[in-house]
N, C-alpha and C positions, 0 to 999 in steps of 0.2 A: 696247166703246163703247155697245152698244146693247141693251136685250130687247124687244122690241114683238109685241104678240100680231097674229096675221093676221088682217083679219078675214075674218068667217064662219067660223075658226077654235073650236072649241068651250070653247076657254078664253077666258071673259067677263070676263077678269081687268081691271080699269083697265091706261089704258097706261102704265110705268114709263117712267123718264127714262133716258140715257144717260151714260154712268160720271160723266164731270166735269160731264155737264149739269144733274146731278143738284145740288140746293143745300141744303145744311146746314141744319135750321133752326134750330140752337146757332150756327154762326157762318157766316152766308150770305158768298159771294164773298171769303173771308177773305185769297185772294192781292190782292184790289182795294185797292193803299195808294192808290190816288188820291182813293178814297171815302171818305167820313163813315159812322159808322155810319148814321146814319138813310139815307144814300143806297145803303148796300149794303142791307138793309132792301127800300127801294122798287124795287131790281135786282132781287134776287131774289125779288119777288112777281112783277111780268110777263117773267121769264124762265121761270118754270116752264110746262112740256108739258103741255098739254092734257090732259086725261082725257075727254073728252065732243067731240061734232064736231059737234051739232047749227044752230051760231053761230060766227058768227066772234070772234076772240078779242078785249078791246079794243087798239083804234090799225093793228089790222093790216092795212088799204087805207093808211098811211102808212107802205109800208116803208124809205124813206127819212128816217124821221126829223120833225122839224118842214123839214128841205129838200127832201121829198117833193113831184113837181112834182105839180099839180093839174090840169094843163091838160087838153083834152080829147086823148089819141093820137092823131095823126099821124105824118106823115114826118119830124119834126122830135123825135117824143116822148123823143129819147137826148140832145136837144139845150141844154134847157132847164140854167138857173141854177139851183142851190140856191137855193130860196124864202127864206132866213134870212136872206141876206146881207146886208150892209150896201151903201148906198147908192154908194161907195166901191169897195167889194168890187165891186158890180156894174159900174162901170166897166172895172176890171182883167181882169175875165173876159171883157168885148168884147172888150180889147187881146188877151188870148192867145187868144180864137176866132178873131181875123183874123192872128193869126200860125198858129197852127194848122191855115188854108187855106190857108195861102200856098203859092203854085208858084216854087219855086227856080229857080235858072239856075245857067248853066257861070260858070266864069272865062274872062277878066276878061271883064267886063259893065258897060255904064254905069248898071245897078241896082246900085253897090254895096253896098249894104247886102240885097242879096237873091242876090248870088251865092256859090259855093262849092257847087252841088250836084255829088255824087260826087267823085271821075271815075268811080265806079262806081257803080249805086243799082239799087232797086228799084223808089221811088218818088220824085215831085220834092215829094211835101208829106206830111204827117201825115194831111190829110183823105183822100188818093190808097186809105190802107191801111185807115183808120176810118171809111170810107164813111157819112156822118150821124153821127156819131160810135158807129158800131157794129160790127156783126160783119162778119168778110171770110167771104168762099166759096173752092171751087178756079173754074180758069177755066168758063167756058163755054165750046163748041164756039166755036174761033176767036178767041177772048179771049185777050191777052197775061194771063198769071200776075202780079195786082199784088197783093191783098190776101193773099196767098198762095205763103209761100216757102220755100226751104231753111236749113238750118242745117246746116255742117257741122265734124263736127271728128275724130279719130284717138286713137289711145290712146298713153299717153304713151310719147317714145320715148328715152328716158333719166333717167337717177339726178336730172336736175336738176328736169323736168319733172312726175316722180314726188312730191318733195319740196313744190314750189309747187300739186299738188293736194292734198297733205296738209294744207298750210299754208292751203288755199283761197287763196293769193295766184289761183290764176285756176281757174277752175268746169270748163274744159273745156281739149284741147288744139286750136287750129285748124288744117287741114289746113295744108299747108305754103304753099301755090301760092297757092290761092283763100281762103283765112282762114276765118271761122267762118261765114261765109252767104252763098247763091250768089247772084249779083248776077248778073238776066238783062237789063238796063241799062249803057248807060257814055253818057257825055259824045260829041259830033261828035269825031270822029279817033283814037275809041278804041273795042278791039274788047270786047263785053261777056263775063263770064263761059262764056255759053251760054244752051241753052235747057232744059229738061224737057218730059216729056210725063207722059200718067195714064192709065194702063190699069184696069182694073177682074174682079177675081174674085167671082165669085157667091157668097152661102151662105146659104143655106135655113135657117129654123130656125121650127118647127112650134110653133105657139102654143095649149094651151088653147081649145077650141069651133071646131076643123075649120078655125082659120086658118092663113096660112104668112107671114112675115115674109122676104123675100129684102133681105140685105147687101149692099152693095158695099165690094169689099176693095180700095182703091188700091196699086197698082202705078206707082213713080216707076221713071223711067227720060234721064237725061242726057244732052245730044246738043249738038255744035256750040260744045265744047270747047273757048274762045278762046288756051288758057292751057297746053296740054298733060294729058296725062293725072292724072288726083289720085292721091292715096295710096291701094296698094291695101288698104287700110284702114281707109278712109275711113267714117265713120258718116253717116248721113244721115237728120236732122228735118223733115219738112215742118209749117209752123204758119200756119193763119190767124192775122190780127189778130181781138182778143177787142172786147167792147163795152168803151165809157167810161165808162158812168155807173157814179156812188156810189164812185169807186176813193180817195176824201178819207175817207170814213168807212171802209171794211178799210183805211184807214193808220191810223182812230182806235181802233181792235181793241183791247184790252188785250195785252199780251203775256201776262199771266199768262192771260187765256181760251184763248189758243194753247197754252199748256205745259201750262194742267189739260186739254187735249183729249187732246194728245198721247198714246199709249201704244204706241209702241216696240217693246217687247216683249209686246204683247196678253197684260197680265197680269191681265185683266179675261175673255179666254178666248174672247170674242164672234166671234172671225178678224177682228177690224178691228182694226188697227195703225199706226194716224196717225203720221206721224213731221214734226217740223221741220225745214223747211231753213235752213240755218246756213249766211251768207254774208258777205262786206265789204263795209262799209258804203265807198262809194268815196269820200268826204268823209274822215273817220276813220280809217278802216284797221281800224275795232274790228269783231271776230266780230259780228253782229245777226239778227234774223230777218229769213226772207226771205217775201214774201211775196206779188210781184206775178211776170207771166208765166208759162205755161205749167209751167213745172218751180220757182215760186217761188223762182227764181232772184236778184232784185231785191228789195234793203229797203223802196224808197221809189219813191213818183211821180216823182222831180226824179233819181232812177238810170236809171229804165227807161225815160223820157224821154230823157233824155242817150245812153245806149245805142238806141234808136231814131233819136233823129239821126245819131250814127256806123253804124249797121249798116245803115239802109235808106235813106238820104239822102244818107248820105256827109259828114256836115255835123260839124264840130267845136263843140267848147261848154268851160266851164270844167270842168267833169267829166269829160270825153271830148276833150282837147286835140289827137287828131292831127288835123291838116287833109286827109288822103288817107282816113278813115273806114277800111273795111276792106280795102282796096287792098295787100297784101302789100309786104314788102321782094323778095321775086319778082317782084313785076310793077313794073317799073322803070319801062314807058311809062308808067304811070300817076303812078309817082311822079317820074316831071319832069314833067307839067303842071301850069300853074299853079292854086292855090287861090284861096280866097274871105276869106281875113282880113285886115282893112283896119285898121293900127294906130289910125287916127284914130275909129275905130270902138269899139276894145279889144280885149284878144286875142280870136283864135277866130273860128270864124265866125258862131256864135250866142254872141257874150260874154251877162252880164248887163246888161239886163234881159230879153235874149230868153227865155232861160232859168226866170228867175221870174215870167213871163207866161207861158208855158204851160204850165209848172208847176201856177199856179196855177188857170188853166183846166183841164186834169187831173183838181186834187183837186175841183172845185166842180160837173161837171156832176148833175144830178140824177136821183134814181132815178124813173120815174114812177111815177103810183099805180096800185093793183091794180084790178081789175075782177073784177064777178061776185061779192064776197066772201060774198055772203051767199046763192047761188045751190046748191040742194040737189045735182047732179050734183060744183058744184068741191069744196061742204063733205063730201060721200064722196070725192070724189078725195085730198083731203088728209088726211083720216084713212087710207086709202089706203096714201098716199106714208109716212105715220110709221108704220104697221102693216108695208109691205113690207118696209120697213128703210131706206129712203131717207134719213132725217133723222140714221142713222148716220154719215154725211159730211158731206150737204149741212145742218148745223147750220142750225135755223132762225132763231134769232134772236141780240143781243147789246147790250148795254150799252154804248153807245162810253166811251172815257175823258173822265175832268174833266181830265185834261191834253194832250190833243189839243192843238195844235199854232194851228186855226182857231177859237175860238167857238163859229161854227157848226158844229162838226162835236163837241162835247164833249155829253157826257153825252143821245146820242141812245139810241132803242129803234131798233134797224135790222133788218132781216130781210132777209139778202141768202141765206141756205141755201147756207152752206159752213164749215169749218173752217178754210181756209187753210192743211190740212197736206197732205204726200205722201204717197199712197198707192199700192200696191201694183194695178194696174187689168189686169191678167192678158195674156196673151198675143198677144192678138185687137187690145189697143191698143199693144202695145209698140210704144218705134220701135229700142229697142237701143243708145239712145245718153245716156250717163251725163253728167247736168250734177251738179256739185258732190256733196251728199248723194242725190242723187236718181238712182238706178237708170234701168236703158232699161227696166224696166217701170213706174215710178214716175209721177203726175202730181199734180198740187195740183187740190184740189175749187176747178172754178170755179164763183160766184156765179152764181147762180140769176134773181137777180129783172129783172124786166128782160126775159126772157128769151122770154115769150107775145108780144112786139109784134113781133121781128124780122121777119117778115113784112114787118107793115107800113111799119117805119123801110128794110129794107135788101131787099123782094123775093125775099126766099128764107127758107128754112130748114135751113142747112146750120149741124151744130153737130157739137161734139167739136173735138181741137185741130187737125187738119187738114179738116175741113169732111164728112168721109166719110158723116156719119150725112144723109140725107137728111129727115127729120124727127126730131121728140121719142121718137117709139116706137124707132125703132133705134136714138138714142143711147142710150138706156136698153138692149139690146140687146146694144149691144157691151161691155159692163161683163162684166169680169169680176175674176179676183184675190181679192182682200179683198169686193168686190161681186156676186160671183157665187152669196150666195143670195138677195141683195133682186134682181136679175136675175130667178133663177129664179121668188121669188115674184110678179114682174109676169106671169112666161110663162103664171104658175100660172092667173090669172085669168081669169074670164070676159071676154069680150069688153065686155061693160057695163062693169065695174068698171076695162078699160085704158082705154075710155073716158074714163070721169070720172077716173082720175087725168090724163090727156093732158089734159083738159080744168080741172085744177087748174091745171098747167104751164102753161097759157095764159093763167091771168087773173093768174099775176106779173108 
């Protein structure tokens, strides 16, 4: 995937491109049928890598695109509309950011059009988990666990089971009792799943210039069992919710940028081995890329949406039709209580147009702008970051498609710094539990940009998919796998130099 010289390293070589990042200049982007020649042409002039770091490159404080918000950061900065939208458009994205906050209720209620939450949940709204529309944490001391939850599921446990992973008719198997995520919530007269707790193991690891870097290693532990004991087999994921913004534009990705990344069999030799995840599309039923959550598990905004209503809300939708969410055929008290779907309404308890309101809010919040761009510590930082090997995964840039879906979202220049494949992230982050293609050491490179404000949007800086890394230098830290020599090479550094890369990371 990758050669990048280190620097200070005594080879002054220009930095070379990355296997498929690399661009023909007989026939640039030649997988891109959506493009014109002259448009593949103008692709693959500002997709090409840098060679020099003294400047920023152009357009790149608009990594979102022409919908790059502009605003000044704040607490709202994940919050903003894609600036391109139409007049129109911007109405629809109010209507799905006040569905988006909405606080659900039990059944029956004389809200009807706002009940149906659980009888088992997480949380009672979408904002509950995407806090400004951004990143979750674990709790705080004394904090119920909302942005931050289980996932659970077993290995299959017969020929038929076997068969529907093969087929991906389903990605995982869920435990029996308690189904695929633990619900520390229910409804008044219902007893909740449980509860967890979070232990912590130490580990030391010695940094380059007389520093020491101390990890915390989470330790889950299950307690107050409402349901009887689970399978002793049981696998178990813990995942915050990830930020919203720009997730319209990685739907506008090309596929073919995804499969010229890909290399599977690292026949390229570099130890990075991107792989796709292959999933159903739940609309169709046809094999597609997968591309969104943690294990790229979800094709599309309007899947992993729908699956978030049923898994942490408990809420039905026309893609996700049960009314009991994930409520087992075991847990029977749950399923005689009453739901939330009001025929006069239309099926479900989110029919359409709940569904394509926030959807549509989803695909439209905006990426903000970068800061600092032209600032001599971030412009070493990010030569840096493509020297240590970091740009190996977190791809910096792409082309969106001319057949996107929105308008606004077709033939952008985006810089989100990911591939959107699964890879291999070594021991240290496994969690051991196998969603469809994707291994218990597997994850999909999350998106990058965005990424320097958490702070300020959401009060913390807890990143990785369960929140473990206490800031940027430890998630970078815990990599290992296919990343354990861009790892090494940040250990390698001087302290100046982790520096200014930490300090790149901040002005995305």
């Amino acid at each position: 995937m990758g050669l990048f010289p280190i620097p200070g390293a005594a080879a002054a070589a220009a930095l070379v491109c990355f296997s498929a990042g690399c661009l023909s200049a007989e026939e640039p982007l030649a997988h891109r049928t959506d493009l014109s020649v002259a448009d593949r042409a103008k692709a693959a002039q500002v997709l090409r890598l840098p060679s020099e770091f003294d400047r920023p490159e152009p357009f790149e404080p608009m990594q979102g695109g022409a919908g790059t918000s502009t605003r000044r950061p704040g607490r709202d900065a994940y919050s903003q509309s894609n600036a391109n939208l139409t007049f129109e458009e911007e109405q629809t994205f109010k209507l799905g950011n006040g569905l988006f906050k909405k606080l659900w209720t039990s059944s029956p209620s004389s809200t009807q059009a706002s009940d149906g939450l659980g009888p088992l949940f997480n949380a009672r709204s979408c904002q509950g988990c995407h806090l400004k529309d951004g990143r979750g944490r674990p709790p705080r001391p004394g904090d119920e666990a909302v942005s931050l939850f289980l996932r659970l599921s077993v290995p299959p446990q017969s020929e038929e089971q076997r068969r529907e992973l093969a087929a991906r008719k389903i990605l995982s198997v869920p435990e029996p009792t308690y189904g695929g995520q633990f619900q520390t919530f229910a409804v008044t007269g219902l007893q909740a799943e449980g509860r967890f707790d979070i232990e912590h193991e130490n580990i030391e690891i010695p940094l380059n210039g007389g520093e020491t870097a101390v990890l915390h290693k989470p330790v889950y532990t299950m307690r107050d069992l409402g349901y009887g004991e689970m399978h002793p087999e049981t696998m178990i994921s813990p995942r915050v919710a990830p930020p919203m913004m720009g997730l319209g534009l990685l739907q506008a990705i090309h596929p073919g940028d995804m499969e010229d990344l890909a290399d599977p069999e690292d026949l390229d030799g570099d130890g990075i081995s991107g792989r796709i995840s292959h999933v159903p599309d739940p609309k169709s039923g046809e094999i597609t890329l997968g591309r969104f959550g943690w294990k790229a598990s979800k094709p599309t905004i309007r899947a992993q949406s729908a699956a978030a209503f049923s898994g942490d809300i408990g809420l039905s939708s026309p893609d996700e039709p049960d009314n009991y969410g994930d409520c087992t055929p075991a847990q029977t008290g749950c399923r005689a209580l009453p739901h939330g779907e009001q025929a006069r309404l239309g099926e479900t308890e989110t029919p359409d147009p709940v569904m394509d309101l926030v959807t549509f809010y989803s695909e439209n919040l905006a990426v903000p702008m970068r800061r600092d761009v032209d600032d001599p510590d971030v412009l070493r930082g990010k030569q840096i970051f493509y020297g240590s090997g970091c740009a190996s995964c977190h791809r910096p840039k792409y082309v969106t498609s001319r057949d996107a879906e929105n308008p606004a979202h077709r033939f952008q220049l985006i810089w989100p710094y990911t591939d959107l494949l699964l890879h291999d992230m070594g021991e240290g982050l496994a969690d051991g539990r196998p969603v469809g293609d994707a291994d218990g050491r597997e994850w999909r490179t999350p998106p990058l940009w965005g990424i320097g404000l958490t702070r300020t949007v959401n009060d913390h800086t807890r990143f990785l998919h369960d929140g473990r890394a206490r800031n940027l230098l430890e998630a970078i830290l815990w990599h290992g796998g296919e990343a354990t020599q861009a790892r090494d090479n940040v250990i390698a550094l001087s302290p100046g130099d982790r520096q200014s890369l930490i300090k790149f990371l901040e002005s995305l």
